[in-house]
N, C-alpha and C positions, 0 to 999 in steps of 0.2 A: 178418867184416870190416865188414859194416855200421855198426855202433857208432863204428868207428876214423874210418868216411868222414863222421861227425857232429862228429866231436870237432875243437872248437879251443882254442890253445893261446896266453896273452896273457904277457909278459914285461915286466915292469915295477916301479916303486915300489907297491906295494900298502897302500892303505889304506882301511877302514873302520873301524864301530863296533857287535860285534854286543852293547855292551851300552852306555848313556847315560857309563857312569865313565869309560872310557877306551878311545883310538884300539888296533885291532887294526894291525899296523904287519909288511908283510914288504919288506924291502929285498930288490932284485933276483930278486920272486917270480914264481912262476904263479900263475894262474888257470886251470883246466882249464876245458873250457865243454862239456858233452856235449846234445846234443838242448834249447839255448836256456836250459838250466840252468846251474848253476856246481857241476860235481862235485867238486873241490876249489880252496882257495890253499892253495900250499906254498910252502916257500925251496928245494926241491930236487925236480927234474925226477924222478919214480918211474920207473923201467926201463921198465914198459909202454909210456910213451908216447913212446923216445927215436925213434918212427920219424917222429912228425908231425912237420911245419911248426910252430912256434914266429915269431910275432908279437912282437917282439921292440922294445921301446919306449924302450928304453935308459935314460937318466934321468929319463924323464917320469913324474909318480903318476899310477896309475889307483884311481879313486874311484870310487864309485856315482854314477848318476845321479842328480838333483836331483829331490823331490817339493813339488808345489805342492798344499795342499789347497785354497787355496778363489782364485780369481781371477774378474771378473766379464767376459768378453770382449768384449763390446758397451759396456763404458765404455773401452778401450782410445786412442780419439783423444782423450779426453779426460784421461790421465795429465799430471800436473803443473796441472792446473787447477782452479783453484776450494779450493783449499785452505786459504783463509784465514777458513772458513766452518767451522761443526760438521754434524755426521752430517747432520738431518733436514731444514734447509736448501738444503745443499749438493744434496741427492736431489731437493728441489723443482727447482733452479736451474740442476744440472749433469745431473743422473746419467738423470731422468725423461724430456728433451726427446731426450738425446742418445738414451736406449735404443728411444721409440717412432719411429728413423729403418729398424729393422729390419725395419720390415715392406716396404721396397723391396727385395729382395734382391740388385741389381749392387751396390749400397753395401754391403750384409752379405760378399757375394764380396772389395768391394776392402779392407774389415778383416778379414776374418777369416783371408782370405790371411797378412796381417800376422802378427797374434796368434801363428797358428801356427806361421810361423817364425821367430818372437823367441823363443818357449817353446822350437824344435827350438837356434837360437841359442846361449842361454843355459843350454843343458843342463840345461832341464826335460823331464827321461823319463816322470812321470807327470803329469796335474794333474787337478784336480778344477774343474770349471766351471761358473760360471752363464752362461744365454747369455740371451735375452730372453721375453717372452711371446708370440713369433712361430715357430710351431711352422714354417714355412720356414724361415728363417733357421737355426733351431737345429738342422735335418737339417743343413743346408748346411755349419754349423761340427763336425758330428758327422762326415761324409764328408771332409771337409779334414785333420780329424787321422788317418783310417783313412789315407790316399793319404799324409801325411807319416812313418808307421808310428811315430807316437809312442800313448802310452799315456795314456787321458782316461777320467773321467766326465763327460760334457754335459749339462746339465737345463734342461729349458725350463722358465723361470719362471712362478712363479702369483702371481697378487694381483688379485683383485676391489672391493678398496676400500681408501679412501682412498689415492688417489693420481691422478694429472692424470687429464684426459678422454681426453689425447690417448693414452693408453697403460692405462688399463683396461680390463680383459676384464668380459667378462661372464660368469655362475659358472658357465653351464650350458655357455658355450662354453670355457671355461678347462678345463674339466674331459672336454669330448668331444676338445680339439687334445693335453692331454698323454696321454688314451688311446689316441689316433691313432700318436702320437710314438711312447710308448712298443711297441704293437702291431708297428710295423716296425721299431722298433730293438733289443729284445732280442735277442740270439744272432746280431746282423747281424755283430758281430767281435770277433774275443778279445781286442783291444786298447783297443776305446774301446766303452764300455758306457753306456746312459740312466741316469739319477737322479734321482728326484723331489725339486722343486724349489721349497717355498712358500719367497719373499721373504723374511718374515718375519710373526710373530703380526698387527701390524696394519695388514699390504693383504690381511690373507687369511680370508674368513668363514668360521664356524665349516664348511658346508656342503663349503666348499673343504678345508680342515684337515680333516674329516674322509673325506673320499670319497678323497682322497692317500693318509691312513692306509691307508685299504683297498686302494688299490690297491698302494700298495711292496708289501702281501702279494700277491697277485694275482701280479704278473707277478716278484715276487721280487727286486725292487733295491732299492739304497741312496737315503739321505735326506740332505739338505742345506740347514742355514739359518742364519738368524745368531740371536744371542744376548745379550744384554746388552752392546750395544756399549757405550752413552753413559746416562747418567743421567737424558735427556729420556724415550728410547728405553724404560726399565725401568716412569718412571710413565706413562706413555701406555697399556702395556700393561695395566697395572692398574685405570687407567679403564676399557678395553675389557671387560673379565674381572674383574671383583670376586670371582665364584664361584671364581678358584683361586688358591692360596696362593701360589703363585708363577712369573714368564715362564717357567721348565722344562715348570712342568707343568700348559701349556695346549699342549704340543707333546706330552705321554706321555700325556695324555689322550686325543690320537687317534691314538696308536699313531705316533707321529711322533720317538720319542724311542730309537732303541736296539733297537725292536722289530723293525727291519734294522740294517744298518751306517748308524751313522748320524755326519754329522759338523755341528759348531755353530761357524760362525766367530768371534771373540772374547773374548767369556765373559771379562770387565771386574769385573765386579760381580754376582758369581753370590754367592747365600746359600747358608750350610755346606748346607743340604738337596739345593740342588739338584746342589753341589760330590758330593753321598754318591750321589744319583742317577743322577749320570753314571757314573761309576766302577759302579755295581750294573748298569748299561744298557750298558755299554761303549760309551758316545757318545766320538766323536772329535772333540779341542778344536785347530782350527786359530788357528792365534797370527799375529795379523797387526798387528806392530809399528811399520811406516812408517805404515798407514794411523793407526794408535790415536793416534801424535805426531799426523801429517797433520790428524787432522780434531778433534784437544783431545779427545780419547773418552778418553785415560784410561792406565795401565801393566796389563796381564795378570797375577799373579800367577803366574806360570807353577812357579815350584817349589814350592809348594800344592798346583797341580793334581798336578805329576809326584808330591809327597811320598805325597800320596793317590788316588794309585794310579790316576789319569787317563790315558787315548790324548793324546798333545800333537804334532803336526805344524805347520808355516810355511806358513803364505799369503803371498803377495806381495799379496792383494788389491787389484790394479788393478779401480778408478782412484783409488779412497781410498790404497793406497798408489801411490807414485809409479814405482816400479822393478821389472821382472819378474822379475829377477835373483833368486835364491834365495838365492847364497851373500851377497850385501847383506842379505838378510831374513835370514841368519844372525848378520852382523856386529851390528844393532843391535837384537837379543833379546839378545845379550849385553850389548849397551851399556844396553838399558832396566832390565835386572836388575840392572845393578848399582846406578840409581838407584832402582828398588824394595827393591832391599836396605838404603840409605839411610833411604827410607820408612819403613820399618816396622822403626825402630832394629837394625839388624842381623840381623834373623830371616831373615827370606828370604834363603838366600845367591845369589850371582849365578852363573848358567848358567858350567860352563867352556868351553872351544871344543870340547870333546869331546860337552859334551850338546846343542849350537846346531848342530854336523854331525849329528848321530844324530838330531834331530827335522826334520833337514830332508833327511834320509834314509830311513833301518830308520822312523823315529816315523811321518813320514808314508807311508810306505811300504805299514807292515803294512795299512792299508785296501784296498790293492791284493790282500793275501796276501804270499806269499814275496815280498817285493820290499823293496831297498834297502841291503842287502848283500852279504857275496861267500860268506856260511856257504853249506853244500854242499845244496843244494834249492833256491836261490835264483837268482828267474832274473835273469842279470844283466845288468843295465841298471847302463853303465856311460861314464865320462869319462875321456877321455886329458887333463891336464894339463903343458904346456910352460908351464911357471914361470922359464926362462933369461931374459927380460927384466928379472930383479929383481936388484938388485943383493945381496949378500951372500953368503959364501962359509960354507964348515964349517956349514950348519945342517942341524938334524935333521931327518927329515922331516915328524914331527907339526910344526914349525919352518915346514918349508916349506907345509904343509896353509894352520896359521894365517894364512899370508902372502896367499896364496891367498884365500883366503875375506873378509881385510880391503881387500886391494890388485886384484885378480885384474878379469878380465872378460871376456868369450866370447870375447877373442884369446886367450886361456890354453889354450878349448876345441880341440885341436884333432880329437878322433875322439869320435863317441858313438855307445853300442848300446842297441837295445833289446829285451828276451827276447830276447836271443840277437843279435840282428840290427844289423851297420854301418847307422847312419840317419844318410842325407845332405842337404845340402839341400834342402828342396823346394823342386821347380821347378813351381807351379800356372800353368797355362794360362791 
C-alpha cells in the first residue's frame, strides 16, 4: 500500500506539448502523479486507482509549469526603465549602478523577496538566474527560492573588467567568492542548484573565463552567459579577442561552451559556425524577445536555430525585457517570427502557438531534465488555469490555450506544483 499512499490523482483539461508540432490535448483527463512524478495522463481512470481521491478541476486546463531560462533578478526595480537606450548604454546608465546596491543585503532581502514571488505569481516553476557579483546577496536569493519551493539555477556573477568601479571585482577575489558560493551550494537542494556565471566575454578576463571553465568541471554545474545580443556587442568582442574566429569560441575555448549544460541568452547574430557549434555542444539558446525589441538588439532567428537542431527555451529577461510573465514571452516570439518571416522573404516560417508553448515549457525545460511535460517520468510541475473570465463560448481547447497565453495573467493562475508539490504563496518574513 505504500505506493497507493504516494499517488495523486488531478482531473482536468489536460494540455501539453511532448513534441514542438503539435498540442497533446486530453479533455476531461488524469494525470496520475506517483512519488513527484507523472506516471501517467489518460482520458480514463485504469481500475487500479478507482480507490484514490481524484482532484477534480472541472473545466479548468492544467498545463505545465512555466520555464524561464535566463532573468537577471537584481535588475528587477528597474523593469520598464531606461529603455529607450541600446544594450551597452543602457548597462552603463541603468543596469550597473542599480546591481552594485547588492552588496547591502536588507535591500537584496526587500527585492528578492519580490522577484521570487512574482516568478511563484506568474507560474514560473523553473528559472534560471543571474543574481549579482555579491556572493551574499546571491546565497540570500538562492535560500528565498529553496523556502518558496520553486525550481532555480542562481549564479553569482563574474566580471573583472570593463565595467563601473563601483561594481568591479577583482580577479582573484571574483574567483575565491564564486568558489565559496559554489562550495556551500552544491547538493544544498534538489530544487535550486549554483551555476556558473561569467556576464559576458568583455567584463570578464581571460584568467576569469578560464578558472570558471575549470571549475563548472570541478564541482560539476551548468553555465550561463549571453551572446551576440547587439551588433556593438559582437565587434567589441572582436577587438578584445582577434586570436579567435569567433564570440562562440572564446567561451569553448575555455571550456565554457557545452562542456557542461550550458545555456547562452540571445544569439541575434550568430555565424553558421557558431550556429553548427551549438548544436555539436548541446548549448541552450534562450530567446528573449521583449528585451531584443526593448533594447533595438535585433529579431532571433529562432527557426534556424530549431531547424538546426538547437536547445531553444524563453527568457523573460528582466529588466531588458519589461514582463516576467512567460506566457507574454510566449505571445511575442510569435509576433517577432512572424516579422522575421517577412524579413528574410518568406523563409523563416513563423513559430505556431504550439512551438512558442513547448519552448517555454518541455524546450526550456529539458535543461532541468524530465521537466515541462506531463509524458510518464516527468516530474510534474504543473498550472491550474481558470480561463471563465473570457468571453466566448464552443472553443477548443488548444482555442482556449491560445487565448490564454495572448490575453491571460496570474489571475488565470489559480493552483501551481512543483515536483510533485502544491506551491503557495510565499510568505517571507
Amino acid at each position: 500500500m505504500g505506493q497507493k499512499n504516494s499517488t495523486k490523482i488531478y482531473k482536468g483539461h489536460i494540455v501539453f506539448t511532448e513534441s514542438p508540432e503539435n498540442f497533446n490535448i486530453i479533455e476531461n483527463g488524469f494525470i496520475i502523479v506517483e512519488d513527484d512524478k507523472v506516471k501517467k495522463a489518460v482520458a480514463k481512470l485504469p481500475e487500479e486507482y478507482k480507490d484514490i481521491e481524484v482532484k477534480d478541476f472541472g473545466n479548468k486546463l492544467i498545463i505545465p509549469g512555466f520555464v524561464d531560462l535566463h532573468l537577471h533578478a537584481p535588475q528587477f526595480p528597474n523593469a520598464g526603465l531606461g529603455l529607450d537606450k541600446e544594450l551597452l548604454p543602457w548597462l552603463e546608465e541603468y543596469t550597473f549602478p542599480e546591481e552594485a546596491k547588492y552588496k547591502d543585503l536588507d535591500y537584496a532581502k526587500k527585492v528578492y523577496s519580490r522577484v521570487v514571488e512574482e516568478l511563484w505569481k506568474n507560474g514560473t516553476t523553473r528559472s534560471v538566474i543571474f543574481a549579482s557579483v555579491h556572493k551574499e546577496a546571491t546565497a540570500l536569493l538562492f535560500d528565498l527560492l529553496v523556502e518558496a519551493g520553486l525550481g532555480a539555477y542562481v549564479g553569482k556573477v563574474n566580471m573583472d573588467r570593463n565595467c563601473p568601479d563601483i561594481i568591479v571585482e577583482g580577479t582573484q577575489q571574483s574567483l575565491k567568492d564564486t568558489r565559496e558560493y559554489l562550495e556551500k551550494h552544491v547538493g544544498k537542494s534538489k530544487l535550486v542548484k549554483p551555476i556558473i556565471t561569467p556576464r559576458f566575454v568583455p567584463t570578464c578576463s581571460v584568467e576569469v573565463l578560464e578558472e570558471l571553465g575549470k571549475m563548472a568541471k570541478e564541482f560539476d554545474v551548468p553555465i550561463q552567459s549571453h551572446l551576440s545580443e547587439n551588433t556593438g556587442e559582437v565587434e567589441w568582442v572582436k577587438e578584445l579577442h582577434p586570436e579567435h574566429k569567433n564570440y562562440a569560441s572564446v567561451y569553448d575555448c575555455y571550456d565554457l561552451f557545452g562542456q557542461k549544460p550550458t545555456i547562452m541568452a540571445h544569439c541575434i547574430y550568430n555565424t553558421e559556425d557558431e550556429v553548427g557549434l551549438m548544436k555539436d555542444n548541446e548549448v541552450y539558446v534562450a530567446h528573449c524577445p521583449h528585451s531584443n525589441l526593448n533594447l533595438s538588439s535585433g529579431i532571433m532567428p529562432v527557426r534556424h536555430f530549431l531547424d538546426s537542431g538547437v536547445n531553444v527555451g524563453l527568457g523573460s529577461d528582466i529588466s531588458g525585457g519589461h514582463k516576467i510573465s512567460i506566457s507574454s514571452v510566449m505571445a511575442v516570439s510569435a509576433q517577432v517570427s512572424k516579422i522575421k518571416w517577412l524579413e528574410t522573404n518568406k523563409e523563416l516560417a513563423p513559430l505556431t502557438t504550439s512551438e512558442v508553448f513547448y519552448l517555454g515549457t518541455k524546450g526550456g525545460g529539458k535543461f532541468f531534465g524530465k521537466v515541462g511535460s506531463f509524458e510518464e517520468g516527468y516530474e510534474f510541475d504543473a498550472l491550474v488555469i481558470d480561463d471563465s473570465n473570457f468571453f466566448g463560448d464552443n472553443l477548443t481547447l488548444e482555442e482556449r490555450l491560445q487565448r490564454f497565453i495572448y490575453l491571460g495573467d496570474d489571475r488565470n493562475i489559480v493552483e501551481r506544483y512543483v515536483a510533485g508539490n502544491k506551491v503557495d504563496k510565499p510568505n517571507f518574513k
